[in-house]
C-alpha positions in Angstrom: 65.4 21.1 -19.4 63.2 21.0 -16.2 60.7 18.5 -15.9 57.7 18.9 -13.8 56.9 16.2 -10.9 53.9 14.2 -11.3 52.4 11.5 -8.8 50.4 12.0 -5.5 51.6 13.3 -2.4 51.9 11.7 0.8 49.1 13.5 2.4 46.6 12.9 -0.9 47.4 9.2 -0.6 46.6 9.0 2.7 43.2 11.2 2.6 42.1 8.5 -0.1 43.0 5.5 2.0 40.8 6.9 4.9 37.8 7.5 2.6 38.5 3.7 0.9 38.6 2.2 4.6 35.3 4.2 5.7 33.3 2.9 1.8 34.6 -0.6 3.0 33.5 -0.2 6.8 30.2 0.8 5.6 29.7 -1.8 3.6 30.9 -4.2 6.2 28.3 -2.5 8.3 25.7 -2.4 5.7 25.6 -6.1 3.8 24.2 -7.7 6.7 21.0 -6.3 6.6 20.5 -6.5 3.3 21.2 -10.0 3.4 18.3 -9.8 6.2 16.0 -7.9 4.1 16.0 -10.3 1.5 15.6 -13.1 3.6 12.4 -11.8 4.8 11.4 -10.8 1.1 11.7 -14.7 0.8 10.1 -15.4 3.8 7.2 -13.2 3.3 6.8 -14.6 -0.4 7.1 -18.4 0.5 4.1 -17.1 3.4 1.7 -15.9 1.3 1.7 -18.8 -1.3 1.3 -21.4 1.3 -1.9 -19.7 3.3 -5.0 -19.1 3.2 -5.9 -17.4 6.1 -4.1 -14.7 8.4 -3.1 -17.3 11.2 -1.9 -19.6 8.4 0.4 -16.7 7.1 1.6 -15.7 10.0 2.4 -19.7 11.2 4.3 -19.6 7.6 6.0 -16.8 8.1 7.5 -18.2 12.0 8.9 -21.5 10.3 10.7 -19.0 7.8 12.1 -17.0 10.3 13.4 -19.8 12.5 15.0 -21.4 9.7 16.4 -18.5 8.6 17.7 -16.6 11.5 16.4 -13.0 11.2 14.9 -11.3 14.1 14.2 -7.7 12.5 10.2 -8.6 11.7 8.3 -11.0 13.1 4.8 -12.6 12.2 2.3 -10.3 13.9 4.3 -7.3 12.1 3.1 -8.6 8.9 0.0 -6.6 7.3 -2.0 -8.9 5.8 -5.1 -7.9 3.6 -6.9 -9.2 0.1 -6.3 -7.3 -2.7 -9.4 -9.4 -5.0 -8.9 -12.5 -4.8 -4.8 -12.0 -4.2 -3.3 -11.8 -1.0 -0.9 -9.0 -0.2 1.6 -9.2 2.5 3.5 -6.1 3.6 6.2 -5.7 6.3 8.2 -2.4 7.1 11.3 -2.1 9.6 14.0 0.1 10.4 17.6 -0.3 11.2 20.2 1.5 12.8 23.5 0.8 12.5 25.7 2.7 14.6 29.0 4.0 13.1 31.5 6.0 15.3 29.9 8.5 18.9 26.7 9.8 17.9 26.3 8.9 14.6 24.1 6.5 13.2 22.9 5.4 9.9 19.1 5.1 9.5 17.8 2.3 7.5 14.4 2.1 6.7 13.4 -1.3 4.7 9.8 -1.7 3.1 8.8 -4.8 1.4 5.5 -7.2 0.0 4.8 -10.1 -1.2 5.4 -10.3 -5.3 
């Protein structure tokens, strides 16, 4: 009675192990800007509750960002308009995060105030 081999080959195993280290690369690559991203979310919400006015909003926004050490937006790249009587505070950045030569991956956050 023959029995038929079963299991992955050497080659299979290691075409998998590439494309887990590249997912976990990425990642590695990736997490830190979305831990930006929502730092600014909170930024930008804590902002528009504690102003009135543009400059206050703005000022708001700079004490946020110094505590919180992002870099990617800063207050005069907020867009700041009344929506009634709400305020509405809107940022939008991109980010590039290089991966290997020429490639890069384009990240394009969008955010406001909820």
């Amino acid at each position: 009675m023959k029995r038929d081999q079963r299991g992955v080959t050497v080659i299979g195993m290691m075409f998998f192990g590439v494309v887990a280290a590249l997912l976990i690369v990425l990642t590695a690559k990736v997490v830190p800007t979305v831990t930006e991203y929502l730092a600014i979310q909170k930024a930008v919400n804590r902002a528009a509750q504690s102003g009135a006015t543009v400059s206050e909003i703005r000022s708001a926004f700079e004490r946020a960002k110094a505590a919180d050490y992002f870099d990617a937006v800063s207050g005069k790249d907020l867009e700041i308009r009344k929506d009634g009587a709400r305020i509405v505070v809107e940022f939008a950045y991109d980010k590039e995060i290089h991966l290997f030569g020429p490639v890069y991956l384009l990240l394009k956050y969008r955010g406001h105030n909820s």
